[in-house]
MARBA-705243 format. One record per residue (C-alpha): x, y, z. Coordinates in nm, 2 decimals. Example, Ala and Ser with C-alpha at 12.3 -4.5 7.8 and 13.67 -1.06 7.14 Angstrom:
2
1.23;-0.45;0.78 .
1.37;-0.11;0.71 .
//
This chain:
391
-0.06;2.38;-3.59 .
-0.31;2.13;-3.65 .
-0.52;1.92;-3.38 .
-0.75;1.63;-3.44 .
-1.03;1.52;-3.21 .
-1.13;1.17;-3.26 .
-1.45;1.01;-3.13 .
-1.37;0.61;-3.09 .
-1.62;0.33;-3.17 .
-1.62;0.00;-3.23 .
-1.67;0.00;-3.63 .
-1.62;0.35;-3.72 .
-1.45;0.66;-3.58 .
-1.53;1.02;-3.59 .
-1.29;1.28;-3.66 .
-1.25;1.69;-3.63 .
-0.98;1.87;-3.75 .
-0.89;2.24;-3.63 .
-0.65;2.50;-3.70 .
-0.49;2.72;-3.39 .
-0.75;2.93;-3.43 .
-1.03;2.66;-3.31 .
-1.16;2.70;-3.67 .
-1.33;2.35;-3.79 .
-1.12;2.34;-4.15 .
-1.41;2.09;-4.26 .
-1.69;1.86;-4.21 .
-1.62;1.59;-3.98 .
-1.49;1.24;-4.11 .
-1.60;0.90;-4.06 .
-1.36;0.65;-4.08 .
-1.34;0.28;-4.00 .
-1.17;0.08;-3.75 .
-0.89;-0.05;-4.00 .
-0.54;0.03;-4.17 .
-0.78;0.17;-4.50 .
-1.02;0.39;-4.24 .
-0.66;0.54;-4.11 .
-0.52;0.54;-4.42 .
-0.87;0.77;-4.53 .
-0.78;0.99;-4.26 .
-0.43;1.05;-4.30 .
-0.56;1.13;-4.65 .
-0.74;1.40;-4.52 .
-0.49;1.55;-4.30 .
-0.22;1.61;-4.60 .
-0.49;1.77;-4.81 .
-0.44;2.02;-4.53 .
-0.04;1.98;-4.52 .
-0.09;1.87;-4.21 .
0.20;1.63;-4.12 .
0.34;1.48;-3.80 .
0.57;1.76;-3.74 .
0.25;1.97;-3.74 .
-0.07;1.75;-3.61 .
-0.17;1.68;-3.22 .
-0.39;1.41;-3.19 .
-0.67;1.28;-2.92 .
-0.90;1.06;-2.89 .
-1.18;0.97;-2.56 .
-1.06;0.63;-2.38 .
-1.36;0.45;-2.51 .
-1.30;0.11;-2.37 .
-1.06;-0.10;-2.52 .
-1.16;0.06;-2.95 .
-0.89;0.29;-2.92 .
-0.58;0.12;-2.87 .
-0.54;-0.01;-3.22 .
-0.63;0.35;-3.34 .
-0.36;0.49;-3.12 .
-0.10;0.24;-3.18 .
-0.13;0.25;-3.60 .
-0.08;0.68;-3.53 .
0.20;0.62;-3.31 .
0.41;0.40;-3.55 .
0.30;0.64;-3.84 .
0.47;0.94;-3.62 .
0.21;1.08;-3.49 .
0.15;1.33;-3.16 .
-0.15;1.08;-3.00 .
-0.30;1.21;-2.66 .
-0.57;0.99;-2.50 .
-0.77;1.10;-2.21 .
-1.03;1.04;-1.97 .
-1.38;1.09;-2.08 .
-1.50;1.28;-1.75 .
-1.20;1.50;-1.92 .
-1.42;1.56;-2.20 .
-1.73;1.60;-2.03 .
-1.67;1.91;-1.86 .
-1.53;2.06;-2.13 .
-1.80;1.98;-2.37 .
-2.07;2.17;-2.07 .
-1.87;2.49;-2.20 .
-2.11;2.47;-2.51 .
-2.45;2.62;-2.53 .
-2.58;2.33;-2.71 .
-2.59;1.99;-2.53 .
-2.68;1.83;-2.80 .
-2.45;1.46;-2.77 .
-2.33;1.33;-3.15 .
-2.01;1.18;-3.29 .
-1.94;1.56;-3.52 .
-1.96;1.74;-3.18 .
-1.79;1.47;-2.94 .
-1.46;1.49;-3.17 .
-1.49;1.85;-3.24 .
-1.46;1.89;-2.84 .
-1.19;1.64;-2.83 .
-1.01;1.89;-3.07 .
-1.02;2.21;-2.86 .
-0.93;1.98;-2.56 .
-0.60;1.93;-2.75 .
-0.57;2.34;-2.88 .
-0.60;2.41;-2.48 .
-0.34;2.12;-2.37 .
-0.56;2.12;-2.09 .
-0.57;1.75;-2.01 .
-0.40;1.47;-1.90 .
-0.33;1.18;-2.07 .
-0.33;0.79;-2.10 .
-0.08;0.59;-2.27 .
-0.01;0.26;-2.44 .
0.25;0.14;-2.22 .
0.57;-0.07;-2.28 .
0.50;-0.47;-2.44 .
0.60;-0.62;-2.08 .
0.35;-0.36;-1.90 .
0.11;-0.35;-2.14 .
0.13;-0.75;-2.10 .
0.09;-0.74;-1.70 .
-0.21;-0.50;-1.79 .
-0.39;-0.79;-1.99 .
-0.27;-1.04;-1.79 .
-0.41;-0.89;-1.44 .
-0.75;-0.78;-1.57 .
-0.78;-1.16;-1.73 .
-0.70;-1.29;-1.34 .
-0.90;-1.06;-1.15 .
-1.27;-1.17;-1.44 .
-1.13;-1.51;-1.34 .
-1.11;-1.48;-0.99 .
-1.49;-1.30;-1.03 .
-1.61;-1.63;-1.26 .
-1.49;-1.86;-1.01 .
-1.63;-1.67;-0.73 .
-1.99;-1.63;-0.90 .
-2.01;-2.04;-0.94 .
-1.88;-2.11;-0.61 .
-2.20;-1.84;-0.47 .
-2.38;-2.09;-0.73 .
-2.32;-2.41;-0.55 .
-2.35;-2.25;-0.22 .
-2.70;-2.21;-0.37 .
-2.74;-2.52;-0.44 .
-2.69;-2.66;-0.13 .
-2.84;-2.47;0.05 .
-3.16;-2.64;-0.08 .
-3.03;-2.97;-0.13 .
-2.83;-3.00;0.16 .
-2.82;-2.70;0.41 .
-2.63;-2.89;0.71 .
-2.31;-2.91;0.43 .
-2.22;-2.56;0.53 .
-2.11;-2.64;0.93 .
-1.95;-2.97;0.82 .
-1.65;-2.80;0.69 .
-1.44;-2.48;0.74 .
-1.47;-2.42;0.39 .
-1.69;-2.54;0.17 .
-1.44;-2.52;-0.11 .
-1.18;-2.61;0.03 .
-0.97;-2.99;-0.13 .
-1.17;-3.22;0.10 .
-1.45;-3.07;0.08 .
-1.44;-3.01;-0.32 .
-1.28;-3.42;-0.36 .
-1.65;-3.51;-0.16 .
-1.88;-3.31;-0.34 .
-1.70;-3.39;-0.69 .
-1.82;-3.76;-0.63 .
-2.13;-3.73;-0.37 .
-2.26;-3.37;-0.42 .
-2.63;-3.52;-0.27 .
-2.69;-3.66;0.10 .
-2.83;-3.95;-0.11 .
-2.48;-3.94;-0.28 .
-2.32;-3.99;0.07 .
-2.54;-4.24;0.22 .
-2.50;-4.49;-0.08 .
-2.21;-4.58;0.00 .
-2.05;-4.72;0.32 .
-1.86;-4.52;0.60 .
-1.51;-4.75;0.57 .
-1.53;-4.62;0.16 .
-1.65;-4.25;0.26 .
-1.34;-4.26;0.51 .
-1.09;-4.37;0.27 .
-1.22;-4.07;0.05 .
-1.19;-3.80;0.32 .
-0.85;-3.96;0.45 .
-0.69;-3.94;0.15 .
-0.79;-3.56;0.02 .
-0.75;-3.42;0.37 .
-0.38;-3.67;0.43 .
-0.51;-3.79;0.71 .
-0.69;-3.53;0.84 .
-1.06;-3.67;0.88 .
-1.10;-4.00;0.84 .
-1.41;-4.23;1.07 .
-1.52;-3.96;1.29 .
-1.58;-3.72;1.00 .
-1.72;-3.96;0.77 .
-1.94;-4.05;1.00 .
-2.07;-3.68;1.11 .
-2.18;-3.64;0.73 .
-2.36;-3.96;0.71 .
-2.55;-3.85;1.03 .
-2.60;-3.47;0.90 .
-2.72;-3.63;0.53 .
-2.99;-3.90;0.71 .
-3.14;-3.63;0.90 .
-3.10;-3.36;0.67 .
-3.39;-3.09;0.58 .
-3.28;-3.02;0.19 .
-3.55;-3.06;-0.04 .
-3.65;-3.41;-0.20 .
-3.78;-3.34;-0.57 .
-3.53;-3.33;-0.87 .
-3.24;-3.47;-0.68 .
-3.09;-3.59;-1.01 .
-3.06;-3.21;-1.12 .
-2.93;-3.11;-0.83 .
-2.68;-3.38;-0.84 .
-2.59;-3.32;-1.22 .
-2.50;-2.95;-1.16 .
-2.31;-2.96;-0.82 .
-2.12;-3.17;-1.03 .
-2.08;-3.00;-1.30 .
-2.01;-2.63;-1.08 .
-1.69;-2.83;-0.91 .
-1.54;-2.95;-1.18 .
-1.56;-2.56;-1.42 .
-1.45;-2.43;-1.04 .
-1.16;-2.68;-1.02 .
-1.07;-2.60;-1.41 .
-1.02;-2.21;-1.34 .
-0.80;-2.23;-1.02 .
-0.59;-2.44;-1.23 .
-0.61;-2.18;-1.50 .
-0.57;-1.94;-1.22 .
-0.22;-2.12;-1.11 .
-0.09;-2.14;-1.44 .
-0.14;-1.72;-1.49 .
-0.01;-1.64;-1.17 .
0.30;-1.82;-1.25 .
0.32;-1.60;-1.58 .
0.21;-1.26;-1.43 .
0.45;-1.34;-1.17 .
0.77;-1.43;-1.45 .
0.68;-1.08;-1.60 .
0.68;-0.91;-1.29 .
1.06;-0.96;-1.18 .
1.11;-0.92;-1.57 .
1.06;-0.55;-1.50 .
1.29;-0.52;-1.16 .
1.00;-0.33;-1.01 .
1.01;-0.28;-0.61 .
0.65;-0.28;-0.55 .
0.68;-0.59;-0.39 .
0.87;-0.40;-0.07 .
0.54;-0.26;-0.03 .
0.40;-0.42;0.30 .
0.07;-0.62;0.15 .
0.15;-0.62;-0.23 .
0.30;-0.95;-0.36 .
0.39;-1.05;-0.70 .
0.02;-1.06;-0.79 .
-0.08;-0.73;-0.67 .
0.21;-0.58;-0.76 .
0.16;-0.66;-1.11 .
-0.20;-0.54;-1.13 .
-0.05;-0.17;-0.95 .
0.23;-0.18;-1.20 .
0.01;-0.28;-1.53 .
-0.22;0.04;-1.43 .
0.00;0.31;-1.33 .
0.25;0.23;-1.66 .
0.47;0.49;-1.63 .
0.47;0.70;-1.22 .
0.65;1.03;-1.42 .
0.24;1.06;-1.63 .
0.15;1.16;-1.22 .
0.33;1.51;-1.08 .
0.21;1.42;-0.73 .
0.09;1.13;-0.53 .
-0.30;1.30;-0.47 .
-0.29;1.27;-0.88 .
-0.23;0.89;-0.84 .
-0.46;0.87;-0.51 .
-0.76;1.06;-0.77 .
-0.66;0.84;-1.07 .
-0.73;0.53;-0.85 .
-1.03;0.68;-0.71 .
-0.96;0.70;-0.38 .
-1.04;1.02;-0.30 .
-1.29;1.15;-0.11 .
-1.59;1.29;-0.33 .
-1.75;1.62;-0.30 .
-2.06;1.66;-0.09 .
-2.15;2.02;-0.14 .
-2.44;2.24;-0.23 .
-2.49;2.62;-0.16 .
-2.40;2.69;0.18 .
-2.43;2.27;0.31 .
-2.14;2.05;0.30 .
-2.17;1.70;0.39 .
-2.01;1.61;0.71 .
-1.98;1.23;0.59 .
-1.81;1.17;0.27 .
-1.69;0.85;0.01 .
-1.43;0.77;-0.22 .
-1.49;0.87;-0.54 .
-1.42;0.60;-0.75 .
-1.40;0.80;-1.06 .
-1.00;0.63;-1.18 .
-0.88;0.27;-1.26 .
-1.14;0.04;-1.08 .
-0.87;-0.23;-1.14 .
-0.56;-0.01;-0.96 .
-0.80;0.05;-0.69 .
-0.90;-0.28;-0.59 .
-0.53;-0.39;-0.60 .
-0.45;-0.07;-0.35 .
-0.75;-0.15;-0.14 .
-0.64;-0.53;-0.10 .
-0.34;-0.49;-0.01 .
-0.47;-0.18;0.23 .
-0.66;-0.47;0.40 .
-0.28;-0.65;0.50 .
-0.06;-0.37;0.54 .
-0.30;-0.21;0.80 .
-0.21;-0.51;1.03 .
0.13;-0.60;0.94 .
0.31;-0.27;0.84 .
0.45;-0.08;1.16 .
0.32;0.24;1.06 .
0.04;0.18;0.86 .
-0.12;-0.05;1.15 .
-0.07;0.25;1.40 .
-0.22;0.51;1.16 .
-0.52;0.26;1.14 .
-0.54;0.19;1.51 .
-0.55;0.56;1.60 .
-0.84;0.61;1.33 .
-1.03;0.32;1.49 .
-0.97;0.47;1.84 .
-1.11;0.79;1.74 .
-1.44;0.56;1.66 .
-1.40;0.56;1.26 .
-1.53;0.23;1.09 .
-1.32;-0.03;0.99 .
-1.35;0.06;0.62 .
-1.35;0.43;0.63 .
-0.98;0.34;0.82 .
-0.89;0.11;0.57 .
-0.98;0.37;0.31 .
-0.73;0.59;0.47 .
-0.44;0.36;0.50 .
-0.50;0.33;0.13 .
-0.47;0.69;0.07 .
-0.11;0.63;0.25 .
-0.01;0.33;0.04 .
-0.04;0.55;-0.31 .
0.17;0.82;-0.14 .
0.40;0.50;-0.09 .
0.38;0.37;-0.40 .
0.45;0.65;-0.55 .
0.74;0.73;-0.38 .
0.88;0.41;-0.38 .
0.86;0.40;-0.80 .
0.97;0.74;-0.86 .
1.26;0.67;-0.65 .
1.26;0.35;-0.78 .
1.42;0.26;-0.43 .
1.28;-0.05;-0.16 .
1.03;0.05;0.06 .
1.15;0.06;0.47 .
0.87;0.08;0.69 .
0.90;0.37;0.92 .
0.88;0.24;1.34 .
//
């Protein structure tokens, strides 16, 4: 038997081969990122006779550089194994040298595959694989559109710092239709209060109208925002509403798609109190397939939710955090919908009430009740059977 240990980068890739014996059978190769760089390698590996009835394959999840590699070995035949780099790092403290470079990284790789003492990632179905890109795209957009609305808040603050208590939110489609045309209290005293009514009454349908229209003329002639380079003010508030109006509607259009998918793939995630078709489809896009997990703590560690190790000789830390070592993605999804279901699920709201009664903190709880949705989730899709909430 043959195993290869590949080190992934974005040009070129680093490969080890090694018999059963753990014997290196040569120098290590460097190969690029491309059909000829595989090509080179596969040319190596049948110098050997090595063939894919005889070859295991792995490679480090090295951001998104290997999933090319790993799909062009899959449709050649090929055993491919991928797995976490903290994986890798305790294996490669087993050596006496420390010293980190590509020859050594893929060498380890390669005795991580001789041991079979790993778990593995894989490059899931099209339609999950599809939720996966899909989900990550929605959640940088949902972080974009957050960062310039923290960017107008900014703004205003020194322009117009009264704006914050004249609406619930400041973002909200009255408030966004305003500042879009008057983003300056110079803006919203040039023109009358009839036309600044009409404005307000027709984004809010009929919500504010006089009375409102009036309160922000008041609030803008006696406001305390600054007075110098009003016109740059002006120009990016502007600007910031219309890019944060432009990815919502992005954001409207993908959920619609993410959501199509979703039912595409009959999953019952959604009986999960707190996850809907959004959340559901990040959960489902990061687990892939629930058989890779034996138990639910594997999928409670894999999303990083479990508690991290506070220990040294004879202390042990009385106070203790998640560990946040698995999918940062899967675990913000879990921790979301954590937040819901520990209000609205029957069981899950107990479990958090009791926590809170016993004095815990409202996040350490909710930390907790996520813990108990990824032993739901994972019962609920290795069953493959609706969730019930248990009274």
């Amino acid at each position: 038997m043959f195993y290869v240990g590949i080190d992934v980068a974005k040009q070129n890739h680093e490969a080890s081969i090694i018999n059963s014996n753990g014997k290196l059978l040569d120098k290590s190769i460097s190969f690029s990122n491309s059909k000829a760089g595989c090509n080179k390698l596969i040319t190596v590996l049948e110098r050997f006779e090595a063939n894919t009835s005889n070859v295991i394959i792995g490679m480090e999840a090295t951001g998104h550089y290997w999933v090319s590699l790993y799909s062009y070995l899959i449709d050649l035949g090929f055993d491919v194994y991928v797995i976490n780099p903290i994986q890798s790092d305790a294996f490669r403290k087993m050596y006496i040298r420390q010293t980190k470079n590509d020859s050594k990284d893929s060498f380890v790789v390669a005795q991580i595959m001789r041991f079979g003492q790993f778990t593995s990632t894989s490059l899931a179905d099209e339609d999950i694989m599809a939720l996966r890109q899909l989900s990550r795209y929605r959640l940088a957009l949902v972080d974009e559109c957050s960062d310039w609305k923290r960017r107008c808040i900014a703004l205003l603050d020194q322009v117009f710092p009264e704006y914050s208590k004249l609406f619930s939110d400041t973002f909200g489609v009255t408030s966004r239709k305003l500042l879009s045309k008057y983003p300056t209290p110079e803006d919203m005293l040039s023109v009358d209060t009839d036309t600044l009514s009409r404005l307000l009454s027709e984004a809010s349908r009929g919500r504010f109208s006089v009375s409102k229209a009036s309160e922000i003329q008041e609030c803008a002639t006696n406001t305390f925002g600054v007075s110098l380079a009003k016109d740059a003010f002006q120009f990016q508030i502007k600007q910031i509403i219309t890019q944060i109006n432009f990815i919502e509607e992005q954001l409207e259009e993908l959920e619609i798609k993410i959501s199509t998918l979703l039912h595409q793939t009959n999953s019952v995630i959604t009986t999960i109190t707190g996850i809907g078709d959004v959340l559901g489809a990040i959960i489902i896009g990061e687990i892939g397939d629930i058989s890779r997990f034996n138990s639910a703590p594997q999928l409670v560690a894999y999303a990083g939710l479990d508690p991290s190790v506070n220990q040294s000789g004879d202390f042990a830390g009385t106070k203790t955090k998640i560990s946040k070592r698995g999918s940062p993605y899967l675990r913000r999804a879990i921790w979301l919908a954590a937040n819901t279901a520990a209000f609205r699920d029957p069981s899950l709201s107990v479990y958090y009430q009791s926590l809170k009664a016993r004095g815990k903190h409202h996040l350490t709880a909710i930390g907790a009740v996520a813990r108990k949705m990824c032993n739901i989730i994972f019962a609920v899709l290795r069953d493959n059977e609706p969730y019930v909430p248990h009274v």
